[in-house]
N, C-alpha and C positions, 0 to 999 in steps of 0.2 A: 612391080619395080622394086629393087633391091634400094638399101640405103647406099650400096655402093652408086648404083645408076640414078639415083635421085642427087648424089654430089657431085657427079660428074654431070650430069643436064645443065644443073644449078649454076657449077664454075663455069659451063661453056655459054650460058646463058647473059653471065655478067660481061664476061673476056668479049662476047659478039654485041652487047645491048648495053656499051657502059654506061647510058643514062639512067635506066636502070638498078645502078649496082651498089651506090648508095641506098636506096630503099630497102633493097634486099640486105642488103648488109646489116640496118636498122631490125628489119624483120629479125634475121637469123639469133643477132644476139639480142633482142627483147624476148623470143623465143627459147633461147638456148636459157636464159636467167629467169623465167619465168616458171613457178612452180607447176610441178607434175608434164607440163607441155614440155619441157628441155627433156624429158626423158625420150621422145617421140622427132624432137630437130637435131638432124645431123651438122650443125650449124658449127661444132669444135673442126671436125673435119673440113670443112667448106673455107672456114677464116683461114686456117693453113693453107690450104688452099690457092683464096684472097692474097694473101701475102706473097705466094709465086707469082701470082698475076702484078704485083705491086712493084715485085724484085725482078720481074720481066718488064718495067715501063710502061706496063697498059694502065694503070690507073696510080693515083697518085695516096702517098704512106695516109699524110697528115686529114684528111680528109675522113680516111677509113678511120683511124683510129677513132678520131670525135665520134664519129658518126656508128659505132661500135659500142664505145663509151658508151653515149647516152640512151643506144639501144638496152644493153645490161643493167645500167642504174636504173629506168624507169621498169624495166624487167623484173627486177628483184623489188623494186618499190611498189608496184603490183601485187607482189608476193606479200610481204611483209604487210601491207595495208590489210589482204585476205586474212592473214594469219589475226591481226591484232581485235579485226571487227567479227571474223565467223569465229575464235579459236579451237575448240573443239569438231563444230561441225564441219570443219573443213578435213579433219584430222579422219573425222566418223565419215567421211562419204568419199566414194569411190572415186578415181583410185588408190587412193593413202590406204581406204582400210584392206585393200590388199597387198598391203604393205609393211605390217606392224614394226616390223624387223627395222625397215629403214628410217620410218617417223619415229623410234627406240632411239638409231644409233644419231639421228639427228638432231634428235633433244640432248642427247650423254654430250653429244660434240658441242653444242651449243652452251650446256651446262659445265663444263668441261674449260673453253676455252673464252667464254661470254665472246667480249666485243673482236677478239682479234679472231674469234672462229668465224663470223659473219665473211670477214677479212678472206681467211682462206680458205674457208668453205666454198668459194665461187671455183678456186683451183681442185678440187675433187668431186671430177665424175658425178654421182647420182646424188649427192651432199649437196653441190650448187642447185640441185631444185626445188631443195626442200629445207634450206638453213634459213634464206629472211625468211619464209613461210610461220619458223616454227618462232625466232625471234619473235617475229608478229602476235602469236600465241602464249608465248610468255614473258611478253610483257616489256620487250625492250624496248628505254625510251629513243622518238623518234628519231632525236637528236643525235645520238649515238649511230644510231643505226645509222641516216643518212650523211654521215662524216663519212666511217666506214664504207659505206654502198659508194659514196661518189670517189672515197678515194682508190679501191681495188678496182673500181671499174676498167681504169684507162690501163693500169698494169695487167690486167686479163687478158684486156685489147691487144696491150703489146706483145707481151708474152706467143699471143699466138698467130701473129702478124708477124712479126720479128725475125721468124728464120727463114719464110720465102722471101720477106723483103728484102735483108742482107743476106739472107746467103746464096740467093739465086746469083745474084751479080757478081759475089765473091767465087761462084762455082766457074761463072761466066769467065773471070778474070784467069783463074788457076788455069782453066781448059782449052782456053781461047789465045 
């Protein structure tokens, strides 16, 4: 099965089983924020997705978002907890070390950008799987960290909720 066909099962699976769809929701982004696993869940694509289904009336905005949220925060707090207590050996074992290039440019971003990179690291691609990670590793305190982690969380949420939620009904509205 393709990642195409794994997020179309996934959205048809919420859209038919919305009891459901909260869990999954949870899953996707604990998984999507989650180091090295977010490289592996098509879970960006799927919350767009979610947000058609949200801005079609099958399931409700407020809900997902939290439940999104706190999938990511705890995601990345996971991360970040890895990073602080293994630090290197997390770095030295597969599959980071087949990755030198990306644990480089995720330390440079980190060093780079400190606490407001943690911030928008969660919005770049293969960056968001491995920034608390590396936080974690050098040494940021937790305090910081989890300010940052809980506050980009919900904007993540939105961001990628946001345009099936309003714009399906705004497409609805123009077409209709």
């Amino acid at each position: 099965m393709s990642l195409h066909e794994i997020t179309i099962a996934i959205m048809q699976f919420i859209e038919h089983h919305q009891v459901w769809a909260l869990p999954i929701i949870f899953l996707l982004a604990f998984g999507e924020s989650l180091a090295v696993i977010s490289l592996l869940v098509p879970a960006t694509a799927i919350l767009f997705g979610v947000g058609a289904l949200i801005g079609s009336g099958a399931i409700s905005f407020v809900p997902v978002l939290i439940t999104a949220s706190v999938g990511a925060i705890l995601g990345d707090l996971v991360s970040y907890w890895l990073g602080k207590h293994y630090h290197q050996q997390v770095i030295a074992s597969w599959p980071l070390n087949k990755h030198p290039k990306l644990v480089y440019r995720a330390e440079q971003f980190f060093q780079r950008y400190g606490t407001f990179g943690v911030f928008i690291g969660r919005f770049f691609g293969p960056l968001r799987a491995i920034v608390p990670l590396i936080a974690g590793t050098m040494h940021m305190p937790a305090t910081k960290f989890n300010v940052v982690n809980i506050a980009s969380a919900p904007v993540w949420a939105f961001v990628l909720l946001a345009p099936g939620a309003f714009g399906v009904p705004w497409l609805e509205t123009l077409l209709g």
